[in-house]
C-alpha positions in Angstrom: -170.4 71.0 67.7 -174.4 71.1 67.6 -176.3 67.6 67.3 -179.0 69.4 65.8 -177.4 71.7 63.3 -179.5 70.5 60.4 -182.9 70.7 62.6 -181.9 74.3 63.4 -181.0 75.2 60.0 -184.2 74.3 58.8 -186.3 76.5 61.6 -184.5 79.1 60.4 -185.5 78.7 57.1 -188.0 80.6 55.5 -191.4 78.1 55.7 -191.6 77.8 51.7 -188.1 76.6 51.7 -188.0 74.2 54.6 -189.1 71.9 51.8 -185.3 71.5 50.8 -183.4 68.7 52.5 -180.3 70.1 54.6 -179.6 66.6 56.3 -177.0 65.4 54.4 -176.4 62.0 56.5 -180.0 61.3 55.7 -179.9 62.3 52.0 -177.2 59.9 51.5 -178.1 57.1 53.5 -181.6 57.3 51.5 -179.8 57.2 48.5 -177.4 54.1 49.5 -180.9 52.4 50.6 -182.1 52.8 46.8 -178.6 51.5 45.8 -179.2 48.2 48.4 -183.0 47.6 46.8 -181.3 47.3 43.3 -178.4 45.1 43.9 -180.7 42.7 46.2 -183.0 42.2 43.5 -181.1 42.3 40.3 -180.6 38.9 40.3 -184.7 37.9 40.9 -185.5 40.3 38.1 -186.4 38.8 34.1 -185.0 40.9 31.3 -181.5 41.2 29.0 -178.6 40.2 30.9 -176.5 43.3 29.5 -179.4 45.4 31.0 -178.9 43.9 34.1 -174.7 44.1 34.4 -175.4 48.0 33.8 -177.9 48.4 36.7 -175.6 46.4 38.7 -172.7 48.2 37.6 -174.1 51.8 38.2 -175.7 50.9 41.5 -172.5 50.0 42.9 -170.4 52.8 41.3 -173.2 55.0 42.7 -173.6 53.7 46.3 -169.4 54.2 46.3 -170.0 57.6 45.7 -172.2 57.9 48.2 -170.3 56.5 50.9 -167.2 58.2 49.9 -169.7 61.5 50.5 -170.8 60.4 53.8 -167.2 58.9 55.0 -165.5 62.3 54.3 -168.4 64.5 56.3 -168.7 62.4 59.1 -165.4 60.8 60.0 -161.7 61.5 60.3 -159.5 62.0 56.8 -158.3 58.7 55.3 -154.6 59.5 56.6 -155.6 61.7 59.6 -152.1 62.5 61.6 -153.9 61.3 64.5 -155.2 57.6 62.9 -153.2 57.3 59.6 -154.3 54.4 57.0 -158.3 55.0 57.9 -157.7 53.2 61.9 -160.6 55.9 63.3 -164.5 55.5 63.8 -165.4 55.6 60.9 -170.0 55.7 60.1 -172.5 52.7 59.4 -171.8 50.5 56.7 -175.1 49.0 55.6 -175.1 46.9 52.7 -178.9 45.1 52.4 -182.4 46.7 52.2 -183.9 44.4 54.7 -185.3 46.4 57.2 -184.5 45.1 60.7 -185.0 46.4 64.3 -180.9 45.8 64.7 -178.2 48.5 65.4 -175.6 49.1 63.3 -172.4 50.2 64.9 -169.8 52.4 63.2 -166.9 50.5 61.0 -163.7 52.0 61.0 -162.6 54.4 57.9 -160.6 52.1 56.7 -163.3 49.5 56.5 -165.3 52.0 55.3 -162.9 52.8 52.1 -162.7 48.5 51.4 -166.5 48.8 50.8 -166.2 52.1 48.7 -163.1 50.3 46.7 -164.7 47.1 46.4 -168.1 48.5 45.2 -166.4 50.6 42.7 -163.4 48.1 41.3 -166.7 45.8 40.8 -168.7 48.4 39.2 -166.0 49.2 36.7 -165.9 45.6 36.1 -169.3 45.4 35.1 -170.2 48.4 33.1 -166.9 47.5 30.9 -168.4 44.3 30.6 -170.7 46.0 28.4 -169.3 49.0 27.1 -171.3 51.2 29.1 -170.3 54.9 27.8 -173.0 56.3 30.0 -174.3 59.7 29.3 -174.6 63.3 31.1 -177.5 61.6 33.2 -176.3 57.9 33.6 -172.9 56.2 34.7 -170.8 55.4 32.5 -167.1 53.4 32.3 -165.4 56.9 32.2 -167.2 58.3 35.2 -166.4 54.8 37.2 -162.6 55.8 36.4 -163.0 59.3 37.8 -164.4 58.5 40.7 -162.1 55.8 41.5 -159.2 57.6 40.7 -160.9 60.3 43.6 -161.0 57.7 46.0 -157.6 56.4 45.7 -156.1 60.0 46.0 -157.7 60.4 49.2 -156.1 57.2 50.3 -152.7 58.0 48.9 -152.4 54.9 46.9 -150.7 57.1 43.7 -150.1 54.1 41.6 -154.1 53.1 41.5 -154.8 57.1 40.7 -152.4 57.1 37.8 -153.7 53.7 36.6 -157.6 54.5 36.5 -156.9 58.2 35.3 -154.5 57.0 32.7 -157.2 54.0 31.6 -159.4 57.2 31.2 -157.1 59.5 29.0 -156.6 56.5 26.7 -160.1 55.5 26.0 -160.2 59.2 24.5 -157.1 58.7 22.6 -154.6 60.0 24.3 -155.8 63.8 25.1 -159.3 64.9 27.5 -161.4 67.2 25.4 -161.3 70.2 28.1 -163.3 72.8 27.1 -161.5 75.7 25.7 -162.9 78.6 28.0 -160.2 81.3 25.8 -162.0 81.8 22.9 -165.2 83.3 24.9 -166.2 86.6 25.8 -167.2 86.2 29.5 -169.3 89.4 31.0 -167.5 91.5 34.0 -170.7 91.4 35.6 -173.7 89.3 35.9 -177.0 91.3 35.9 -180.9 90.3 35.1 -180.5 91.6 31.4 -178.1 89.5 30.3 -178.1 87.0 33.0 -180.5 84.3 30.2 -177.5 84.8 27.6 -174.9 84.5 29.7 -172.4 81.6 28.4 -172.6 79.1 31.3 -170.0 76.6 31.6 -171.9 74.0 33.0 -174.3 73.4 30.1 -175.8 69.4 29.1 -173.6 70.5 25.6 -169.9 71.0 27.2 -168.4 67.7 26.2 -165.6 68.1 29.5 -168.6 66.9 31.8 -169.6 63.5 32.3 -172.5 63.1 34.6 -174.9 66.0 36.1 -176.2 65.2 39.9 -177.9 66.5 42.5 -181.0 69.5 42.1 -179.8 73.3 41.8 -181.5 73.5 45.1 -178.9 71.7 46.7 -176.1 73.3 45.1 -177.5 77.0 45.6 -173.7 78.3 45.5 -173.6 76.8 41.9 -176.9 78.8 41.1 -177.4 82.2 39.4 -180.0 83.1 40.6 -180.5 86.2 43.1 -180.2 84.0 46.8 -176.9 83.1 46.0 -175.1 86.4 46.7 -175.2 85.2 49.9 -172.3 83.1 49.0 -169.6 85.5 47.9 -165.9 84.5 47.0 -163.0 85.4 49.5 -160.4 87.9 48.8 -157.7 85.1 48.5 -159.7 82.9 46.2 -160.2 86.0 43.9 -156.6 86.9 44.0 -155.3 83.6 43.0 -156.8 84.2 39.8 -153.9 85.8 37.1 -156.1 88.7 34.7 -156.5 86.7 31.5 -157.6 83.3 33.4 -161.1 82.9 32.0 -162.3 81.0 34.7 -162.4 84.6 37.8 -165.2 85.6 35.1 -166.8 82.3 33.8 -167.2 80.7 37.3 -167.2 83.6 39.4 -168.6 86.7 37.4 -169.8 89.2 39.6 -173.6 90.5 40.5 -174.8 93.8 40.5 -177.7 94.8 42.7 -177.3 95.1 46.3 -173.7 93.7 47.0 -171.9 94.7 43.6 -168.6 93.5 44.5 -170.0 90.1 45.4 -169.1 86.7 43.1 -171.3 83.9 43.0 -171.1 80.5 41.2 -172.8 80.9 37.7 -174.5 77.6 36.9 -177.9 78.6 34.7 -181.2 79.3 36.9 -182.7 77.4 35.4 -181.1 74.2 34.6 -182.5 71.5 37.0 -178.7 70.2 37.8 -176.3 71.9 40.2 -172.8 69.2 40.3 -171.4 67.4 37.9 -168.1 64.9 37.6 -165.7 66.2 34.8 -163.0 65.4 33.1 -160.8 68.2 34.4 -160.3 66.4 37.5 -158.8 63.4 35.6 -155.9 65.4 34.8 -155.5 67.3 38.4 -155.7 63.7 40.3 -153.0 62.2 37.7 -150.6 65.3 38.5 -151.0 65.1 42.1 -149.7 61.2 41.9 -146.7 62.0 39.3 -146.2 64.4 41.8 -146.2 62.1 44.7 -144.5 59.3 42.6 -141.5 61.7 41.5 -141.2 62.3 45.6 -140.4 58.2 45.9 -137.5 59.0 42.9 -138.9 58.4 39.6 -138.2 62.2 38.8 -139.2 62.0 35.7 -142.8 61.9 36.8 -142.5 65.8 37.6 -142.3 66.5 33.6 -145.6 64.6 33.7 -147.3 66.3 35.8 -146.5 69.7 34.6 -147.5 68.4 31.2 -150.9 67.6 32.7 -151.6 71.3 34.5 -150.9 72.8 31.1 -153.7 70.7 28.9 -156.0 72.3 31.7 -154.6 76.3 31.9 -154.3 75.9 28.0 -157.7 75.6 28.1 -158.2 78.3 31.0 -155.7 81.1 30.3 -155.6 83.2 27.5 -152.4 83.4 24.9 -150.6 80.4 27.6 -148.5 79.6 24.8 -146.3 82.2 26.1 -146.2 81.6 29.9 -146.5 77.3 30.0 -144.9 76.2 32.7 -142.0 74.0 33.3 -140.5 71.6 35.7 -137.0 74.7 35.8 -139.5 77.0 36.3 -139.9 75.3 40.0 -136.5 74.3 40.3 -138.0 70.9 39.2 -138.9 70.6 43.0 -141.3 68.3 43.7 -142.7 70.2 47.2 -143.5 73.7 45.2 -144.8 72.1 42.2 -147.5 69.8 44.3 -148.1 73.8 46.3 -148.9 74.7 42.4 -151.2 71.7 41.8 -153.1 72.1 44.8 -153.5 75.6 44.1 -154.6 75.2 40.8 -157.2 72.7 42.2 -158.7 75.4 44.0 -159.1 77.7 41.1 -160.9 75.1 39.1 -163.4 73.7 41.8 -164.1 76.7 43.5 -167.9 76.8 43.5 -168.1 72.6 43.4 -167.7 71.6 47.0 -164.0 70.0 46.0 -162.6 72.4 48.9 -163.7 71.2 52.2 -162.5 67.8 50.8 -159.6 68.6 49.6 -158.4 70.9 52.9 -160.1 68.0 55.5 -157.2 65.7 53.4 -154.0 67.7 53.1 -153.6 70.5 55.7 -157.0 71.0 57.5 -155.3 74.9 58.2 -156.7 77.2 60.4 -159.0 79.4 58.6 -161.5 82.2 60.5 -164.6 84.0 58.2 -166.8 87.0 59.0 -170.3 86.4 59.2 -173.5 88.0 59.6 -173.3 91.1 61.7 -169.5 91.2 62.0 -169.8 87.6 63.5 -166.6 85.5 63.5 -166.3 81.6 63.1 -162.8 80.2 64.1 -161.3 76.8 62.7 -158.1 75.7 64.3 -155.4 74.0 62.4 -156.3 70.1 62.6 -159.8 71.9 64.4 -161.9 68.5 65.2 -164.7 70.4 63.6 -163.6 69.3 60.1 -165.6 66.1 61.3 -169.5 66.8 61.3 -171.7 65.2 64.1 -174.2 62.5 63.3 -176.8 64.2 63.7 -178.6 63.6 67.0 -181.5 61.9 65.9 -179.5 59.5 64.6 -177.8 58.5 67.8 -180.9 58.2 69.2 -182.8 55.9 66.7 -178.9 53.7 66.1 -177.3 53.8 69.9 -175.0 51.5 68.5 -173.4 54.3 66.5 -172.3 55.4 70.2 -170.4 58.9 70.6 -169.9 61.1 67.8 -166.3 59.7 65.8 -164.8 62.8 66.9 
């Protein structure tokens, strides 16, 4: 409920850290301003016309993303209970670099998600203009189709997640290369001598990701190096993982050292990138539609779906040939099998900040966490805290933003 949370953080901080940026409503709102600079100008600029559709294109598909970021920290869920169809306060939509001394007063979420649709349908446009393929450093055509496909599941419009996921799958032929994680030995435990040989799965090399962002130091969770034991996996993360799932030891191997039971996010120490979109997600967003299509009638979508969450546990689990799963083995109901895809979400983005988004959208349960010295933290189901303040400085500087959305 603190105004100031990100000032406090930082005090906290030890001094040679205090360098890192914790405000995320000014990170992304810095980033959107970058976004603004290019797409007012790229019209006054000389050079090749196809150079110019891709700036255009990635700007907008990146100032989406960043909105989509900002939207689903510091505002209510798309379909909220409480304001279904995005009809809450919603943040600031600004949409030019000038600078001017005028306030700019929160749009609803709904207008909010027009902007983030429109800047990303447009930005698709573009870069398949040109046959941008992108690259694990630029956007690309696939990654617009990702991301698009994310913002249309939060917004519960199934048909546009199974068309922009689907558009995806084909322009690889028919089948995402997932990386097979089976055929690798992973470690039991993580520890400083073989810690450099360790086989990361979040390497430039793995062909299942299709743009890096953001520095290691803003994903420390991600990071192997020694600070992140402070982040350690809960009990009922670890024991949603079956023995022979690859992915308990390649994302979460444990550390020895002073907390030996602990499991941290392994992405190298040493790589300068700590998120990434990947292709994984195309086929969890596509099952979660089938799934939500097949609820409308069209049953045949569950067969789909289940199709989909095996090309990823194929990849995942070793020997699954023997243990795929099937719509009978759910009693081809739709309810338990969208309980699986959800779950199975959760194992595959545990350690990449997919979780708070993902529980903000669906249930927002009540959940409670131990802290330092025995400390407890309390969420509520529906708990207003799944919406962060704006930050207090920024009511100060904007008082048109008014009170806090929640």
């Amino acid at each position: 409920d603190n105004t100031t949370m990100f000032d406090d953080c930082k005090e906290i901080m030890p001094k040679a850290n205090r360098k890192i940026e914790l405000d995320s409503y000014k990170a992304f709102y810095k980033l959107i301003a970058g976004c603004n600079v290019v797409l007012d100008l790229i019209d006054e600029v000389t050079g090749e016309e196809n150079i110019k559709t891709r700036v255009k294109g990635e700007a907008l598909v990146l100032r989406s993303f960043y909105y989509f970021n900002l939207i689903n920290l510091y505002a209510y869920p798309y379909n909220a209970p409480n304001a279904p169809h995005g009809n809450s306060k919603g943040i600031p939509l600004k949409l030019t670099s000038e600078i001017a001394p005028t306030n700019i007063p929160c749009s609803n979420v709904s207008v909010v998600y027009d902007r983030i649709i429109k800047d990303i349908e447009e930005g698709i446009t573009c870069l398949a203009k040109i046959e941008a393929k992108g690259s694990k450093y630029r956007i690309g055509i696939n990654a617009a189709h990702l991301l698009a496909s994310r913002y249309y599941l939060f917004m519960e419009n199934w048909e546009k997640v199974e068309e922009h996921t689907s558009a995806l799958v084909d322009s690889y032929g028919g089948k995402l290369p997932i990386f097979d994680m089976t055929t690798i030995n992973y470690p039991t435990q993580l520890n400083l001598f073989n810690s450099y040989t360790f086989p990361f799965f979040f390497k430039v090399d793995n062909s299942e990701i299709l743009f890096f962002y953001a520095t290691s130091n803003e994903n420390a969770l991600m990071n192997s190096s020694w600070i992140s034991e402070a982040f350690q996996a809960s009990t009922t993360l670890l024991s949603c993982f079956q023995s022979d799932d690859q992915r308990l030891n390649g994302y979460l191997c444990p550390r020895d050292g002073r907390r030996k039971s602990s499991k941290v996010g392994l992405i190298g120490s040493t790589f300068p990138f700590g998120s990434c979109l990947r292709l994984s997600e195309v086929y969890l967003n596509r099952a979660e539609a089938y799934i939500q299509l097949a609820k409308t009638g069209k049953n045949e979508y569950l067969t789909n779906a289940i199709d989909d969450l095996n090309k990823i546990r194929e990849n995942r689990i070793r020997n699954y040939a023997t243990q795929s799963w099937t719509t009978n083995m759910f009693n081809n109901n739709a309810d338990t099998i969208l309980e699986k895809c959800r779950e199975e979400r959760r194992r595959e983005f545990c350690i990449e900040s997919m979780r708070w988004f993902d529980l903000r959208r669906t249930t927002r349960p009540a959940m409670e966490r131990v802290g330092y010295n025995n400390e407890t933290a309390r969420l509520e189901k529906n708990d207003p805290r799944y919406v962060l303040q704006i930050p207090k400085r920024e009511l100060s500087v904007n008082p048109a933003i008014g009170s806090n959305p929640r």
